[in-house]
C-alpha positions as a printed NumPy array, in Angstrom:
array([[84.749, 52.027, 77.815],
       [86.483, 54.883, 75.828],
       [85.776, 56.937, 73.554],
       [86.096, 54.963, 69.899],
       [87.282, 56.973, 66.74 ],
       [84.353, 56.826, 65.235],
       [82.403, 58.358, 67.98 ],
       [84.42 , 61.091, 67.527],
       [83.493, 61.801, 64.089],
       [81.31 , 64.811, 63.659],
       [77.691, 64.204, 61.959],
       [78.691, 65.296, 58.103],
       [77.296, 68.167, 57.082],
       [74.375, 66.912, 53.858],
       [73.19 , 64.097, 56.756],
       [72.252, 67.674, 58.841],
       [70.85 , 68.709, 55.799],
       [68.809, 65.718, 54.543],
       [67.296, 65.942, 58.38 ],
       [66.367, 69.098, 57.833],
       [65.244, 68.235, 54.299],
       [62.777, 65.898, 55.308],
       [61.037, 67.968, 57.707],
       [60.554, 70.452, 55.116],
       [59.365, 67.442, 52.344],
       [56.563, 66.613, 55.748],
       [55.824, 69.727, 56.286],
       [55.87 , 72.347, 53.191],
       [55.732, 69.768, 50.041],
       [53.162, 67.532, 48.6  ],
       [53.621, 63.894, 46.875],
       [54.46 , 64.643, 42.453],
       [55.317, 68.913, 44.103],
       [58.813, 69.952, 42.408],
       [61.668, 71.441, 44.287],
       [63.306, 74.655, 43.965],
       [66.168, 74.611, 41.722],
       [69.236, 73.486, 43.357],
       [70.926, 76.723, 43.247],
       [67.841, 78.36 , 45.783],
       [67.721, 75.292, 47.911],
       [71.58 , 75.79 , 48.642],
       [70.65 , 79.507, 49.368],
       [67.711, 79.203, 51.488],
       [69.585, 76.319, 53.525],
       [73.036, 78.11 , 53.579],
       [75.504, 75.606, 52.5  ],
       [77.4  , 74.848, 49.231],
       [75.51 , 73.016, 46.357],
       [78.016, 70.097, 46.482],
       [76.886, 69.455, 50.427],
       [72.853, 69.663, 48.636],
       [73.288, 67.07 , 45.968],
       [74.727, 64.84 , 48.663],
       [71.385, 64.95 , 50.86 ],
       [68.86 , 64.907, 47.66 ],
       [71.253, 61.855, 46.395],
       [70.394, 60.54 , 50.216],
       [66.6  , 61.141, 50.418],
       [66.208, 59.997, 46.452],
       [67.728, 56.41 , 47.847],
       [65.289, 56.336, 50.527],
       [62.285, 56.693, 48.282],
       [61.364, 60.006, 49.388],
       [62.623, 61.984, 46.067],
       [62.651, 61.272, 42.407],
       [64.485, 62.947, 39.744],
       [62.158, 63.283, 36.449],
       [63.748, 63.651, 32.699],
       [62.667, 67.329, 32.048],
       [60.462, 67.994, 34.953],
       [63.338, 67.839, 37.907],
       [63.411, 67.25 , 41.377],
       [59.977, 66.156, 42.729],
       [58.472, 64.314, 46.036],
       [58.2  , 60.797, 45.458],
       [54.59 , 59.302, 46.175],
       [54.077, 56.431, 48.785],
       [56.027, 53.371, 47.686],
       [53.436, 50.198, 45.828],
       [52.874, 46.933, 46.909],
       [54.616, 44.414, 44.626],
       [55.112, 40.743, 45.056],
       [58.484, 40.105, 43.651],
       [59.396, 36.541, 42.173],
       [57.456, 33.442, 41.517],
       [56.077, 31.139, 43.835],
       [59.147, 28.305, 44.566],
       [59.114, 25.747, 42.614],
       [57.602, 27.874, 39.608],
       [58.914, 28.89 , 36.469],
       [59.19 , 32.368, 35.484],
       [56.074, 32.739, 32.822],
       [54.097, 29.991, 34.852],
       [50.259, 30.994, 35.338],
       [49.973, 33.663, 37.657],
       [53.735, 35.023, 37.241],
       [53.111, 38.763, 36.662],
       [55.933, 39.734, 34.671],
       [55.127, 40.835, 30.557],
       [57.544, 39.581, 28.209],
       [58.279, 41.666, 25.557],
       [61.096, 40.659, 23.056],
       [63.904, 37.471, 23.121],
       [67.513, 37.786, 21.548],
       [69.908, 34.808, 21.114],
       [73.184, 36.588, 22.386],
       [76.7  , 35.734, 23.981],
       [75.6  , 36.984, 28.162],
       [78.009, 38.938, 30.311],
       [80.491, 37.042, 31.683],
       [79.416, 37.052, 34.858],
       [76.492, 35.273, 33.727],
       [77.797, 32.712, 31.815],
       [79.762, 31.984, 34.901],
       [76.824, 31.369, 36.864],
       [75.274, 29.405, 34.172],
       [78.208, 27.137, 33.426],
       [78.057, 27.968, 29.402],
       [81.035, 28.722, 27.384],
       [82.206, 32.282, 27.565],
       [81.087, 32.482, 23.575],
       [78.036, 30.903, 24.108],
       [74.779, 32.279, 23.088],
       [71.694, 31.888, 25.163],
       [68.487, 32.578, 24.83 ],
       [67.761, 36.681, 26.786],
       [64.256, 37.02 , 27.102],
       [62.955, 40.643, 28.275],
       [60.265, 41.489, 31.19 ],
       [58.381, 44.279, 32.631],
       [56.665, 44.31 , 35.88 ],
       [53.767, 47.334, 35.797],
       [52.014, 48.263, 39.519],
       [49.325, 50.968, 39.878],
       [49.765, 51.895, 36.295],
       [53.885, 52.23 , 36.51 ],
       [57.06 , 49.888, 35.3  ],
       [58.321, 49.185, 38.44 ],
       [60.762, 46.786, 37.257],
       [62.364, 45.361, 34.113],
       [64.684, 41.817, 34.031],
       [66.56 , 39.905, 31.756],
       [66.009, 36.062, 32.207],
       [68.837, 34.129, 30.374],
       [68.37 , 30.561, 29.439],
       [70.657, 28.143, 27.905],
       [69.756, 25.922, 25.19 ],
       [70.103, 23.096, 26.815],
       [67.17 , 23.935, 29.38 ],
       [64.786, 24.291, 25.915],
       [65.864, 21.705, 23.792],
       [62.445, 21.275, 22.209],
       [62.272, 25.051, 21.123],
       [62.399, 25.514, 17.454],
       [62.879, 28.445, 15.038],
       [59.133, 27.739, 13.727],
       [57.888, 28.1  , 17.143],
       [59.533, 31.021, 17.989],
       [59.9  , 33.714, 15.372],
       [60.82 , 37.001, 17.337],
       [60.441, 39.409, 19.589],
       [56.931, 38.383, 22.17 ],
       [55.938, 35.298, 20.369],
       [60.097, 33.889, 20.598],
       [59.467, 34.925, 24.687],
       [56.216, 33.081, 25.455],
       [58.271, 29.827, 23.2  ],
       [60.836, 29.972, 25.072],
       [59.446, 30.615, 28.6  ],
       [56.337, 27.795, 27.501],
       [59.817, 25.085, 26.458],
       [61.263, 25.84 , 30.158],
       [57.96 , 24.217, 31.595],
       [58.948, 21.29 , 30.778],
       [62.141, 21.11 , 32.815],
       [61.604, 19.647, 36.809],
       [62.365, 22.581, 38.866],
       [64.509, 21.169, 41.593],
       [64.837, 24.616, 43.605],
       [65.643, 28.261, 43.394],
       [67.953, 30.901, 45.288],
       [67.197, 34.611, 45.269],
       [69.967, 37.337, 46.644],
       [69.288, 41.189, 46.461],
       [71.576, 44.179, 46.399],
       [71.455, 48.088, 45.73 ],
       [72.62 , 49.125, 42.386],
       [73.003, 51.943, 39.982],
       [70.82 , 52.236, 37.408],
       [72.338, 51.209, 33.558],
       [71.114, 53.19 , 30.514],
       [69.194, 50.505, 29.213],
       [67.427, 49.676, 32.925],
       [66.663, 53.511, 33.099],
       [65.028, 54.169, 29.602],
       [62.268, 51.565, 30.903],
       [62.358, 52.343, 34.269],
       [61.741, 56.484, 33.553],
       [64.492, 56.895, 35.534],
       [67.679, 58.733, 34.787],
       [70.854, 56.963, 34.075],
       [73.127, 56.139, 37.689],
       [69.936, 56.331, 39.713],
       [69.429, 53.542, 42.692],
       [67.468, 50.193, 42.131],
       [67.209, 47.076, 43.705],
       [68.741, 44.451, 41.836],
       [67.393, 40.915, 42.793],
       [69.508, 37.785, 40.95 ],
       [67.221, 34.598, 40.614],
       [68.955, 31.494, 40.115],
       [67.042, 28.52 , 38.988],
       [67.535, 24.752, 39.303],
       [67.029, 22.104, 36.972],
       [69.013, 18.351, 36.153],
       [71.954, 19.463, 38.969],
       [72.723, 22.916, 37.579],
       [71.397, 26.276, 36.471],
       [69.246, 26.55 , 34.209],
       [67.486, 29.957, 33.926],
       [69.076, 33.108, 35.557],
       [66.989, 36.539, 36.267],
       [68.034, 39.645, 37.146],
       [65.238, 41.91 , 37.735],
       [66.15 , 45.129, 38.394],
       [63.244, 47.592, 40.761],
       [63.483, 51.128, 41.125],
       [64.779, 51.836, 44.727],
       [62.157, 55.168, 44.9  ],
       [59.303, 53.158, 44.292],
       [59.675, 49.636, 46.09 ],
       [60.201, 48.241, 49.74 ],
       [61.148, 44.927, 50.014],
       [60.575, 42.88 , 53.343],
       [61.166, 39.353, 53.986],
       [58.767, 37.079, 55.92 ],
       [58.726, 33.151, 56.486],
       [57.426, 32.506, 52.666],
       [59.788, 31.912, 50.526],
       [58.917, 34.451, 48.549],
       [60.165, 38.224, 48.908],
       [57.592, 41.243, 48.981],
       [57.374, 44.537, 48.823],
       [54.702, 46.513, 50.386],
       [53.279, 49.848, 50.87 ],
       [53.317, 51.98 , 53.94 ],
       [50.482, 53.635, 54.689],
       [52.047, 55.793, 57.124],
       [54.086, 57.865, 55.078],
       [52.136, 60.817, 53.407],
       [54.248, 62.021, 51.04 ],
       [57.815, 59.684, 50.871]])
């Protein structure tokens, strides 16, 4: 066979450089050590700072760098071990789910999400807020929206604001049958709001995993949980749950 065009592309220039990057993060760095400024890493390594940000934007998506508000540059530690989802056939704030709620709105959702839920464009529903905390650190924060039709028993008495409105409204969903559950998950940027919880800075990747839930022939609950790409590994086995683990290879990724 001949030669294709893309086997005649050259290797681009910051994939060289993350290479050479990484041998240096094995070799010369320790896990929470900061880097040189960017303008002596270009220096030492001979090539423009544009080409530089390109291979530290490559090794931060592989987990092996994080960028700190007002510390810098710094080698990531080994990724946790995080279990991501209920079991099927669970609802989210069922015993055991490991997720923290910590405030509720009633507010119109993106479009997107209305979509997906079948509600009005206009239509509130109810957007209850979650942390996930591994090994002392927020590894992810979601938004789980909920019509009012999948809580019908929820009343302002029982749910005030902020926690105790969560727990009401994740406590009403209970009572729904749970006829299944789809999960998809995709790399993302980082939005201001995911990145103030998540320490990281704005534009930064994460995993975002989108949880639909069944109930009565439709959705009724959405998630969308959104992990910090640095810190988590997901794998998929035969459960039907998704995981993510922790290597114990890497030293200092």
């Amino acid at each position: 066979m001949g030669t294709t065009q893309l086997d005649s592309v050259p290797e681009p220039k910051y994939w060289h450089l993350k290479t050479v990057l990484t041998e240096a993060l094995d070799s010369e760095f320790s896990v929470g050590e900061i880097l040189p400024n960017e303008r002596d890493l270009a220096a030492r390594f001979g090539v423009a700072r544009a080409t530089l940000r390109q291979a530290l934007e490559q090794l931060e998506l592989e987990g092996r760098l994080q960028r700190r508000r007002g510390v810098g540059t710094t080698v990531a530690p080994p990724r946790v071990g995080v279990a991501v989802g209920t079991e099927q056939h669970a609802w989210p704030g069922a015993e055991g789910d490991a997720w923290q709620p910590f405030d509720c709105v009633l507010q119109t959702p993106p479009a997107a999400v209305a979509a997906a839920l079948e509600t009005g464009s206009d239509e509130p529903v109810h957007t209850v807020q979650r942390s996930r905390v591994s090994h002392g650190q927020r590894v992810a924060t979601e938004l789980l929206y909920i019509p009012a039709a999948s809580v019908p028993g929820l009343t302002a008495i029982d749910a005030p604001s902020g926690t105790a409105r969560a727990r009401a409204v994740l406590r009403e969903l209970q009572h729904l049958a749970l006829e299944g559950q789809d999960r998809a998950v995709e790399l993302g940027s980082a939005r201001a709001d995911d990145a103030k919880e998540l320490d990281r800075l704005p534009g930064a990747p994460v995993l975002v995993v989108t949880t639909r839930f069944f109930a009565q022939g439709s959705t009724a609950a959405l998630s969308v949980a959104t992990y910090r790409a640095d810190t988590c590994r997901l794998t998929f086995g035969d459960s039907p749950g998704v995981e993510i683990h922790h290597d114990p290879e890497r030293q200092a990724s």
